[in-house]
C-alpha positions as CSV (number, residue, x, y, z in Angstrom):
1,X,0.0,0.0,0.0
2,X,1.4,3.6,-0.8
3,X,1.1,6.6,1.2
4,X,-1.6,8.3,-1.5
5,X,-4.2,5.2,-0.9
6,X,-3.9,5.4,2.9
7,X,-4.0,9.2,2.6
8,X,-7.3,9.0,0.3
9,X,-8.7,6.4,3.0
10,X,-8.2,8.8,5.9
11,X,-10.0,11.3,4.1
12,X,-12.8,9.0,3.0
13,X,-13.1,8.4,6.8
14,X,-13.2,12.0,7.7
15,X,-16.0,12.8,5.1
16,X,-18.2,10.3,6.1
17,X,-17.9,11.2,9.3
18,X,-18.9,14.4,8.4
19,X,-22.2,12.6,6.8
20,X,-23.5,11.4,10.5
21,X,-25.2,14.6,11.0
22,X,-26.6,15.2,8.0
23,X,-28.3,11.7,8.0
24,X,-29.1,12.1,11.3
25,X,-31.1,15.3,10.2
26,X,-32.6,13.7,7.2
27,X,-33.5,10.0,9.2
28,X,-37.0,11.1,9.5
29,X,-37.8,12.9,6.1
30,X,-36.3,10.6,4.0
31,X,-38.0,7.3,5.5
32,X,-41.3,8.8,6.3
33,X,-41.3,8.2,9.9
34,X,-43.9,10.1,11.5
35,X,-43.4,10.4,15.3
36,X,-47.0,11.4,16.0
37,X,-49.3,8.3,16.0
38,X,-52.7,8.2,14.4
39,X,-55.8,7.8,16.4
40,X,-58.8,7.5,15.0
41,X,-62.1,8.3,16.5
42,X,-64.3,5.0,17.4
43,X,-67.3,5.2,16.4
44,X,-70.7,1.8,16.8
45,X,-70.9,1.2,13.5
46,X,-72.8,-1.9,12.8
47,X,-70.8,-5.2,11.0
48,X,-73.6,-4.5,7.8
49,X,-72.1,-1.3,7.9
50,X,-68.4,-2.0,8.1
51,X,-69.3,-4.9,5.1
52,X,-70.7,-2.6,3.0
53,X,-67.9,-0.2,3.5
54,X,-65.3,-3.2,3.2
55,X,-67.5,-3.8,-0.1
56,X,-66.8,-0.1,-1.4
57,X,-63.4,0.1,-0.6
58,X,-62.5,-3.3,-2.7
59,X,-64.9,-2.5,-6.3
60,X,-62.8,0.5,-5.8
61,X,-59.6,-0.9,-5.5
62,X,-60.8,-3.2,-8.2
63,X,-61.5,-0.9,-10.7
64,X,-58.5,1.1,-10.1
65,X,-56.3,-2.4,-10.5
66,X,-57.9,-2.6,-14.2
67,X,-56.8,0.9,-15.4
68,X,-53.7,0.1,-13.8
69,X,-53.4,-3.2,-16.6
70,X,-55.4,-1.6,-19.3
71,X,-52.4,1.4,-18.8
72,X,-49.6,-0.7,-18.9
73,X,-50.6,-3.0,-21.6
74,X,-51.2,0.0,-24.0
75,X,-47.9,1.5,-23.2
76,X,-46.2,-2.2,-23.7
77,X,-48.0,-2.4,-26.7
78,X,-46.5,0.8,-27.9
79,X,-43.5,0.2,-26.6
80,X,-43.3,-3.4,-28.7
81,X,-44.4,-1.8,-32.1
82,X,-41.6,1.2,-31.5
83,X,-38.9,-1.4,-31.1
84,X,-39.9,-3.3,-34.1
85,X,-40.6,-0.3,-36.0
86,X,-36.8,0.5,-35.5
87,X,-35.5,-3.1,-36.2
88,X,-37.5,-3.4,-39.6
């Protein structure tokens, strides 16, 4: 090992020291972390009313699943007839 790789290590060591505080900073932003927890209010709804709602929420997770496909098959399609487009 020469002196200029041991010299380049120390001051790889040095900079990424000077890093800890910046991630430290950033930890939460970055990740998403919230330190507040979320309550939510309770309220007596009855189990017809938590199935319908359970219902609701999957047609609508349904349909969104669907324009999800129908979106990426268009654009694969497109994406296909570009590429052979260019090889022919």
């Amino acid at each position: 090992m020469g002196l200029g790789s041991i010299q380049y290590a120390i001051t790889s060591f040095k900079y990424n020291r000077s890093l800890l505080s910046k991630r430290d900073r950033l930890k939460n932003r970055l990740y998403g972390k919230q330190k507040v927890k979320l309550r939510f209010k309770v309220s007596n709804a009855t189990s017809y009313q938590l199935n319908v709602l359970k219902n609701k929420v999957f047609l609508e997770n349904k349909i969104i699943r669907r324009k999800q496909i129908v979106v990426l098959i268009v654009f694969r399609v497109i994406l296909v007839s570009t590429f052979v487009y260019l090889i022919i």
